[in-house]
N, C-alpha and C positions, 0 to 999 in steps of 0.2 A: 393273758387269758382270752380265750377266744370269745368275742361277742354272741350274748344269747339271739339267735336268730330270728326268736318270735319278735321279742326288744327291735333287732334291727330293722325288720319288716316295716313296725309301726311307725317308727320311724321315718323310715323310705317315703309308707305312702301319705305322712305330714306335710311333704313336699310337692307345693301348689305348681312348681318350674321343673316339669319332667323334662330332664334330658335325656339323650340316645343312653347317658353314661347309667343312669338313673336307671330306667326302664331296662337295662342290662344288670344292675345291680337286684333290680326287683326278683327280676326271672332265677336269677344263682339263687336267691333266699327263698324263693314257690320249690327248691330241685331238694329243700332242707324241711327236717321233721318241724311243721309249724303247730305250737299251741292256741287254736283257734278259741277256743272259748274264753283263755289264758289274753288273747290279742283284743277280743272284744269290751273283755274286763278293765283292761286296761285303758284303753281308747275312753271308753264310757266316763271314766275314774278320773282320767286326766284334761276333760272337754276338748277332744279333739275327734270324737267319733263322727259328727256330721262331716269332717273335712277328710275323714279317714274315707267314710263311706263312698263318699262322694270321688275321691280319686280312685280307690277298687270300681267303682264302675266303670269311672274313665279309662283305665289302665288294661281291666279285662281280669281284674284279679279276682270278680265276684265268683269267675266259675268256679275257682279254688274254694271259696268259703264253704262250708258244711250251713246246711239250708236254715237249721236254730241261731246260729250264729249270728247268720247276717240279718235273721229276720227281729234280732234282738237288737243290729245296730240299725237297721231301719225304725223300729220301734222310740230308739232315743234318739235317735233325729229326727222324727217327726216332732216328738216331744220339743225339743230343742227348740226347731222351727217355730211351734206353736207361744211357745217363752218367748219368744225373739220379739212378736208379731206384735202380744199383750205388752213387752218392755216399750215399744215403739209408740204405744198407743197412751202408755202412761207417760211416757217422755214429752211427747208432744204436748200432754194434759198439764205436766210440770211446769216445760218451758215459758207455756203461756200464762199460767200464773204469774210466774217470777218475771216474766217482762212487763205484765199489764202492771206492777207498781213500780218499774222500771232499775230491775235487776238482770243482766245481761250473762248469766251462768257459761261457764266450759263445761261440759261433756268431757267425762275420762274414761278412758278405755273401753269395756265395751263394746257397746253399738260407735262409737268413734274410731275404733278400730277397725270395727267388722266392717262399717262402710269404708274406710281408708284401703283394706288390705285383701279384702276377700271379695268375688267375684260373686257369690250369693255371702252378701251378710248374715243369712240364717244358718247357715254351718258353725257360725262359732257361739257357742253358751254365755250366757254372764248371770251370776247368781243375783243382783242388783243393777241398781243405776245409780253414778256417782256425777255428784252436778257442782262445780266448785263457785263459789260466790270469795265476796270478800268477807270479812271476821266483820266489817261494821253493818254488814247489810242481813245479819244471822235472823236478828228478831223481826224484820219485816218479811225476809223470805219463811219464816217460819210462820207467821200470820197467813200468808198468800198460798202455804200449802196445806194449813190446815183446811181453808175454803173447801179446799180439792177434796178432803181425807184423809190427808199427810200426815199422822199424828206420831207421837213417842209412845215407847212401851208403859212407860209412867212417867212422873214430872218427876222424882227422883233418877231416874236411871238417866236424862235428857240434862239435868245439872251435872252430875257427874259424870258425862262424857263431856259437857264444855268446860270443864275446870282441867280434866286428864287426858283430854282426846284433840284430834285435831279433825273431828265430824262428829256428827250426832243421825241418829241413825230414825227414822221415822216411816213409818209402814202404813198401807191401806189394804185391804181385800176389792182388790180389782175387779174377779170373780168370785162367786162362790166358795169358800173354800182354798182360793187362791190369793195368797197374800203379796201383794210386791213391796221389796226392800229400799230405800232410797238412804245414801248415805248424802249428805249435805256435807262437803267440806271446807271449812277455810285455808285447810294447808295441808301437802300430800305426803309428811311424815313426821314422827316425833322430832323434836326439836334435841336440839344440842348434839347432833349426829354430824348431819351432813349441810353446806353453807351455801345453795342453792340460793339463786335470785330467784323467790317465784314470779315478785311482779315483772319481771324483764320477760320469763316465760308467756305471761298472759299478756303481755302486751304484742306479741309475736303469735298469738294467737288466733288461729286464722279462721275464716266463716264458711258453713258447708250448709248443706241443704240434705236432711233427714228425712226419708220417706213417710209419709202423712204427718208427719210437723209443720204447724201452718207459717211457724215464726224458722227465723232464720237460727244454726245456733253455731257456737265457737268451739272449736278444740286446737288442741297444741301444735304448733308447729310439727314438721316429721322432724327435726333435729332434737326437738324436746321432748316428743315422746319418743324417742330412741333411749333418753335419759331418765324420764320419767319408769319405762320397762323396769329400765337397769334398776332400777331405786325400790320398783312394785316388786320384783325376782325376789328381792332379797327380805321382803316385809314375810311373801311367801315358802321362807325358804329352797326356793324352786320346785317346791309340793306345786305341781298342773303344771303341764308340759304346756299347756295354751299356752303360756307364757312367751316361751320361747318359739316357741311356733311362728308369737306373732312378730317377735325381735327378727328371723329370718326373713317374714313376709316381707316386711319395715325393709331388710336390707335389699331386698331382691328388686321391690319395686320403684325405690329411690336411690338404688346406689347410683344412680347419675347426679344427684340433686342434694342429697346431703350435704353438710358443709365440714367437711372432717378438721381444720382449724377452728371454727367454734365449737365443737365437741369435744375436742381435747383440752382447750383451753379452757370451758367451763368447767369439765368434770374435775381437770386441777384445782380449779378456785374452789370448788363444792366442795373438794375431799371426795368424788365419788370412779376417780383414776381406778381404781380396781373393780369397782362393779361393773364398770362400762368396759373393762378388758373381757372381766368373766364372762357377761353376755356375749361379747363377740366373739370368743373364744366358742364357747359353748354351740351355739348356734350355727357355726364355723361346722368342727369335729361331728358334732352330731346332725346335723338337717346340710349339712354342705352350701351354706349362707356364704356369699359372696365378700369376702373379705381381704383385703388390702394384705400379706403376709409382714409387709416394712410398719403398717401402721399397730398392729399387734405388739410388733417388737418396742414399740416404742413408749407403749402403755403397759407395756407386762412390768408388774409387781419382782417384787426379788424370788430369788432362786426358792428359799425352803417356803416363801408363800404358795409359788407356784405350784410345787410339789404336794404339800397339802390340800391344796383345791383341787386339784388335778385326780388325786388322787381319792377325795370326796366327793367330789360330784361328778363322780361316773355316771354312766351310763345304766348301771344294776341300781346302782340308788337314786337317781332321779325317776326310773321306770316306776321302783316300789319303794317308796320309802313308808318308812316306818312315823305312822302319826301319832303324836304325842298333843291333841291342841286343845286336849282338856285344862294341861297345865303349862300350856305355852312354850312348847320345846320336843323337839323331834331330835334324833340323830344329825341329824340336818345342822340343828341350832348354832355348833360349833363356827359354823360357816357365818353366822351374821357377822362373829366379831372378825371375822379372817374378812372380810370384803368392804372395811373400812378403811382409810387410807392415815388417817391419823390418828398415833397412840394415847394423846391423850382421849379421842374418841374413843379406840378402842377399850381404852380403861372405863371411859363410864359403862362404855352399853355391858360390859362384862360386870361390870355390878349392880348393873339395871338388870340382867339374868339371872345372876344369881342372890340379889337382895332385894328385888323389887319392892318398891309402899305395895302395902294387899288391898288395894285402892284398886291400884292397876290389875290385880288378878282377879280381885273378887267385886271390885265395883262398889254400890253402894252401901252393901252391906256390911262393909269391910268399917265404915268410917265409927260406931262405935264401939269397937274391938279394946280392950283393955290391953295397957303394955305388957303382961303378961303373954297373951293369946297373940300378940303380934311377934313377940319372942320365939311361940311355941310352929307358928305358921311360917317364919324363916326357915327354922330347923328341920320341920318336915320339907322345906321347898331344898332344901341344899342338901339333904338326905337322897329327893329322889333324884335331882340332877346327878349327883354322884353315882347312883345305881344305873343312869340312862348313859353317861359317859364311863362306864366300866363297860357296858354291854357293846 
């Protein structure tokens, strides 16, 4: 099937490393019928509009735009921008909390990213700020940011995300009317999945310096969040191309420096050998990320997995997928248990999908639910996944 042209466009100009081949590839896709309102929709949708924006200028591609168009993605990247600036300013407000009682947080994704990988960190979006501490340091980092604001939506919903969760989620109105998200982590996925060292990651974690942060602060190694992506891709179903955006950038600006012997050998020990292909893979095919062809080959999953993913995470479905995340499950969903490496894992998370406690779906309200109504709320949950996996 021939690629939708507008899909490949956006793609193209996700791509911070224009080459001659690139810039020739752009020009053939401006000579094709382009859905411009269709490309901005998209960009907006998938947080990649300030970086899209931002290379149509570079490139010369704005004259092409239809003048609503582009004046909509100027619109959300200013917006963006402005997000970035207030994220920066609560970060900073954060960090120094959590050190003055002497808690030395990582920074995840994000502003960690955006300063790692982008040339203006304000092109790339982030809905929150994610700050990882240790599990024993939960209750005094939680003291030190209520100081600030930092509070839970209620003291039930704040128990039960530490009993089911691996963060707790705590919010302030920054501005007016403008609320920021902060998830506090102890650990960056459910457990009993994948066998990741985290303390080995955080001890490899290295110190940078955050624009108006008065404190110093840490984020992951590039080798671990190469890993980390992979592991994040898959929490999201690859719903937000930023994702993989950033996996490219990652490969583009360290492929010198990576360490492709601890990458492979970790993701073996973690179990996470497939997710770390998929990204590469993906990131490869689709944004022409700089990739080893022998090192592929060496991490590629068996034949009919490959074919399966391959065959799901296209290019039309990663552009538009279909959101299901009222009830935790998109089309997509199939793909969580496809990108585990081992079947006993794979067997839980498959009945973590389709039998979940209604703990995990519904939260609080869930815990005095009589055996009857926990019966009746399986049966609708295995009812719609069957209708979602027929469609």
């Amino acid at each position: 099937m021939t690629p939708d042209p507008t899909g490949s466009l956006l793609l193209a100009l996700c791509n911070s490393e224009q080459s001659d081949a690139a810039r020739t590839s752009i020009a053939d896709l401006l000579a094709q019928p382009i859905d411009w309102p269709r490309l901005g929709e998209l960009a907006a949708l998938h947080g990649v509009v300030g970086l899209v924006r931002r290379n149509a200028s570079a490139l010369g591609v704005q004259a092409s735009v239809p003048t609503p168009v582009w004046q909509a993605m100027d619109a959300a990247a200013t917006q963006i921008a402005f997000d970035g600036m207030v994220h920066l300013r609560e970060t900073a407000a954060m960090t120094t909390a959590l050190t003055q009682v002497g808690i030395d947080p990582i920074l995840l994704k994000g502003q960690a990213l955006s300063d790692l990988l982008y040339d203006d960190p304000l092109v790339r979006p982030s809905s929150d700020i994610d700050l990882l501490i240790r599990r024993d340091e939960l209750d005094a980092a939680q003291q030190a940011l209520a100081a600030i604001g930092y509070l839970p939506q209620s003291a039930a919903w704040r128990d039960h995300e530490q009993i089911g969760n691996y963060h707790i989620s705590l919010w302030r109105e920054a501005l007016p009317g403008h609320s920021v998200l902060l998830e506090l982590h102890w650990d960056i996925g459910r457990g009993g999945l994948f066998g990741y060292d985290l303390a080995a990651w955080c001890s490899h974690a290295q110190p940078f310096a955050l624009t108006g942060a008065p404190t110093g602060l840490r984020r992951f190694a590039p080798d671990d969040q190469l890993l980390h992506m992979a592991l994040h891709m898959r929490k999201h179903r690859y719903v937000g191309l930023r994702w993989l955006v950033d996996v490219a950038g990652l490969l583009s600006r360290f492929r010198a420096q990576l360490d492709w012997q601890y990458l492979t050998t970790t993701a073996r020990q973690a179990g996470l050998t497939v997710l770390l292909y998929t990204s590469l893979a993906l990131a490869n095919r689709l944004l022409a990320a700089p990739v080893d062809p022998a090192l592929l080959a060496s991490l590629q999953p068996s034949a009919w997995r490959r074919r399966l993913l391959h065959s799901t995470l296209n290019q039309d479905a990663l552009l538009a997928p279909l959101e299901r995340e009222d009830v935790g499950w998109t089309q997509l969903a199939p793909v969580e248990v496809l990108l585990i490496d081992r079947p006993a894992a794979m067997a839980h998370e498959l009945r973590y999908r389709l039998w979940p406690p209604p703990e995990a779906v519904l939260g609080a309200q869930a815990y005095p639910m009589t055996r009857g109504q926990r019966l009746a709320f399986h049966l609708r949950r295995l009812a719609d996944r069957g209708a979602v996996m027929v469609e």
